[in-house]
Each structure stands twice: as C-alpha cells, then as structure tokens.
N, C-alpha and C positions, 0 to 999 in steps of 0.2 A: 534501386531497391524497389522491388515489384508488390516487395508489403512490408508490414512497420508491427509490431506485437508490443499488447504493455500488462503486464501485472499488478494485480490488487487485488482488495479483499471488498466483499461485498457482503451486506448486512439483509434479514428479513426474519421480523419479528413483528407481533401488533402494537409496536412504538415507529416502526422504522423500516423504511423501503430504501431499494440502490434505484439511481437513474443513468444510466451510460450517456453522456454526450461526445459525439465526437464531429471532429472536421476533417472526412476525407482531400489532401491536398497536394498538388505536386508543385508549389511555386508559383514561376512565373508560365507554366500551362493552364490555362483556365480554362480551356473545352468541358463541358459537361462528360466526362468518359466516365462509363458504368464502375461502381467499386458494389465489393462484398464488404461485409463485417462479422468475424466468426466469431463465439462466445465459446470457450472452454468452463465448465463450471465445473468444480471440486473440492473434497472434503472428506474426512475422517477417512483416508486412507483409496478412497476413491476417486478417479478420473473420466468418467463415463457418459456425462450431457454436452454434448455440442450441438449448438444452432447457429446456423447461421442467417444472416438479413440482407435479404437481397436489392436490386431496387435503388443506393442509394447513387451518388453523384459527384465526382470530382468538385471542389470549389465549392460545393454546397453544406452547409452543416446540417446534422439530423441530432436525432437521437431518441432511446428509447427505456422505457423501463423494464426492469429487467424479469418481472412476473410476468409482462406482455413473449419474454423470448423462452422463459422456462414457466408455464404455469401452473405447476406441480409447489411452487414457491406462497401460491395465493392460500397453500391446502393446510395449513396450520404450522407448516417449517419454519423453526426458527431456530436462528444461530450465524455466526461468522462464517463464511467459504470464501474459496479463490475463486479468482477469476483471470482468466487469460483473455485476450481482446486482438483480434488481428485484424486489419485493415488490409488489402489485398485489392489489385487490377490484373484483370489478362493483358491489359493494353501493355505492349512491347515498348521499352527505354523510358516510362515511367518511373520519376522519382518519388514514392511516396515519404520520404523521411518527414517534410516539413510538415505532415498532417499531425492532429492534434487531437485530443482525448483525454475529459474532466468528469469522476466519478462524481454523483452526488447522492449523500446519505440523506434522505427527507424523513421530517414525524412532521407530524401536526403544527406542532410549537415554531421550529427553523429549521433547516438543514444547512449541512457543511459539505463544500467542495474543495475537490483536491487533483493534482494528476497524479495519474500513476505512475510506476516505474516501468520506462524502457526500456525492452529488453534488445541487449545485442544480439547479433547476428551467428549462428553456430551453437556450439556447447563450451564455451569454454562456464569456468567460472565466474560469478559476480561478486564486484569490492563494492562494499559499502562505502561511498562518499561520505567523508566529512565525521564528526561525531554527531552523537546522539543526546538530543541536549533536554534533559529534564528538571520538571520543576513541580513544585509541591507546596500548596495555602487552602485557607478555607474556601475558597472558590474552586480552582483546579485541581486536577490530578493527569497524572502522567502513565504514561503504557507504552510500549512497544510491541507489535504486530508481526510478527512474522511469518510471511508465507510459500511455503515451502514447496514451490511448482514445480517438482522432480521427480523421479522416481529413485531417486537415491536420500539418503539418513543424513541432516544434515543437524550438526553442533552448533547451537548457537552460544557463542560462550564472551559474556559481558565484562569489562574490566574498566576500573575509574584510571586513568593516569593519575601518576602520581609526581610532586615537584621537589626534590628538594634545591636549593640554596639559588631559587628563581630557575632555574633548569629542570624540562621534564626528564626522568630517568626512566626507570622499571614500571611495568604496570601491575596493578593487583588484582587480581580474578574478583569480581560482582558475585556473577552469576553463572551457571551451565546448565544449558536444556537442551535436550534431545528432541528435533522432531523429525517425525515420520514423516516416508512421501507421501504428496498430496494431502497437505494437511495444513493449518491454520491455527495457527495461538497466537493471544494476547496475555504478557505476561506485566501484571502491574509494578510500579517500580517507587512505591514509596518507602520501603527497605532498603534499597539501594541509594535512593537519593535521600535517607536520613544515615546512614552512615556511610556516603560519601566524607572526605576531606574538607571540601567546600563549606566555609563555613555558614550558617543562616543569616541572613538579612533581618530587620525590620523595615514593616511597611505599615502606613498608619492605621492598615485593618489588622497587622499581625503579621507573624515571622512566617517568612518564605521560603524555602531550601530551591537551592538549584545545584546541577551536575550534569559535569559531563561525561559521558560514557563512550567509548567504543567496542565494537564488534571483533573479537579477536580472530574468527575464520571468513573466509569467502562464500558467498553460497553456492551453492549447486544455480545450472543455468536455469533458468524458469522462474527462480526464489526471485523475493522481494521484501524490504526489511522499511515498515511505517512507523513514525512517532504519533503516537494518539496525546488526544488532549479533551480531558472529561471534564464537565461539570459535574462539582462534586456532590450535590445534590440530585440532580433529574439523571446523571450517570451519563444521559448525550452526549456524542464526539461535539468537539466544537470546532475543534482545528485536527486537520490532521497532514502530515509531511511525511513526503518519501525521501528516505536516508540510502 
C-alpha cells in the first residue's frame, strides 16, 4: 500500500488551533525515501482546498499546523471542518500501512490529542466499531462528531440497546440526523444519555449518567464517527475517541 488516508475533524477559532502530526513509515524499511502529505479540507457542503507538504521522509516524524497549510484559516474562520490526510510514496513495493497520524486541538489553557479514523481502501462502506459510550456530571459533557467525507447523504441514526431478563433484545431509536456531503456536526447527547435506561450513579461530587449508544447505519466511505468529551464549563474538548 503506496498510501494510508485518515479522517477527522479539525477546529479553528480564537480559543483553538488543529496541529497535524504524523509518522511517515514503512516497517522494518528505514531508508530515508521521500513521502508527500496531502490535506483535503471541508465544510458546509464544500470539498474544494487541497495542499499538499512536500519534503518530508520515511522513518522520520514531522508535522504541521494546519493555518501554516491553509492560511485563509488565520483570517477570522471559525468552526468545526473535515479533514482528510493522506500520506503517499512514489517509491515502488512500499508498505505504508504502519505509518501513524495524532490530530492535536491546542488553546492556550491545554490541548487534546487523538488519532483519527482509518480509512480503508476503495468505496465500500464504513462500520462503526464497538459502541458509543457516553457520559454526563458537573464536570463533563458528551457529544458525538460526525463527519461526513462523501458526496453522498448519510443517516446518522442513534439507538440505546435495550435488556430485558439479562439479555440484550430489540434496540430503541435515540436519535436521527441527516447529514449532507461534505459536512461536519457535532451533536450534543445529554438528552439522550438522561433518558437512556441506564440508571444514574452517585459520585461523591454528584450523580453521573452513563450510556451506551450505537449507530444504526454504516457510513458513506470517507465518513468518520468521534466521541467528544467537554469541559463543562471552558466547553474545551478534553478527550476525544474515534468510534
């Protein structure tokens, strides 16, 4: 595999910059061999900025901010977009799979990093691994991200499992949202995780809710489906997971 592509979403606003880090790698090859890094950037219906970074180096790690590759971003834009990321060699019978790639959200205060979601190879569809595990106190709050790297309308449609007699059975619809191609939502979920099934905890600052959720369709190829984790006060991601 001659290149490796990953999905996510990237921030910029005057609280908060994205920083792309990555590690062009093929293994157990460690020649310096030239790699590219191409940036797809997109939003509200648009697909249209690509740059790529040339220059960098097998076995070598770089990385960059992402106002240095689109500077149109320093110019008072602000808001959630996609991002596409593809790592790529000319070099013949290179494996790039084992390279590596950690978004980072910086403000002033901290920043939060995460990798992004993998994208395979082709168009088929992507399955959301695993559920979608939310939770909800005077400290945190819960979201899920969705980014929608297609050119096709994709459902995102939410649902708690449900147990009866220790056995999970039927699921019960959350949520359903519509999003357009090339487009990005974050949809908050403390409605969801307060009438989840699951019942609340106490903790000795106060009652917790947790739940679990899954994604009832697959997405379009290019999508990418994040669990955010906010302070509930400064609003900051603090953690965030690709589902």
């Amino acid at each position: 595999m001659q290149s490796i592509t990953w999905a996510t979403f990237c921030v910029a606003n005057s609280l908060a910059r994205t920083i792309v880090h990555f590690f062009p790698s093929s293994g157990t090859v460690t020649a310096p061999y030239p790699a590219v890094c191409k940036f797809t950037l997109f939003s509200q219906g648009e697909c249209a900025k690509t740059q790529s970074l040339e220059g960098l180096r097998l076995s070598q790690p770089d990385g960059v901010r992402l106002e240095d590759v689109f500077p149109f971003l320093r110019d008072g834009v602000s808001g959630m977009m996609g991002l596409h990321i593809t790592l790529s060699t000319i070099q013949p019978r290179i494996d790039l799979s084992p390279s590596d790639c950690v978004v980072e959200i910086a403000s002033r205060s901290h920043s939060v990093r995460f990798h992004p979601k993998q994208l395979e190879g082709g168009k088929e569809a992507v399955t959301v691994d695993g559920p979608l595990i939310g939770f909800d106190d005077q400290f945190h709050k819960s979201s899920l991200v969705v980014v929608n790297g297609a050119e096709s309308v994709f459902e995102a449609s939410l649902a708690w499992p449900q147990e009866e007699g220790g056995e999970a059975s039927e699921v019960k619809a959350a949520r359903s949202e519509r999003l357009s191609p090339w487009t990005v939502e974050e949809f908050p979920l403390q409605k969801e995780i307060e009438e989840s099934p699951t019942d609340p905890f106490e903790q000795s600052w106060g009652n917790t809710r947790a739940a679990s959720l899954s994604l009832g369709e697959e997405m379009p190829a290019g999508s990418a489906c994040f669990m955010m984790y906010r302070d509930a006060t400064t609003k900051l991601p603090v953690s965030v997971v690709a589902v």
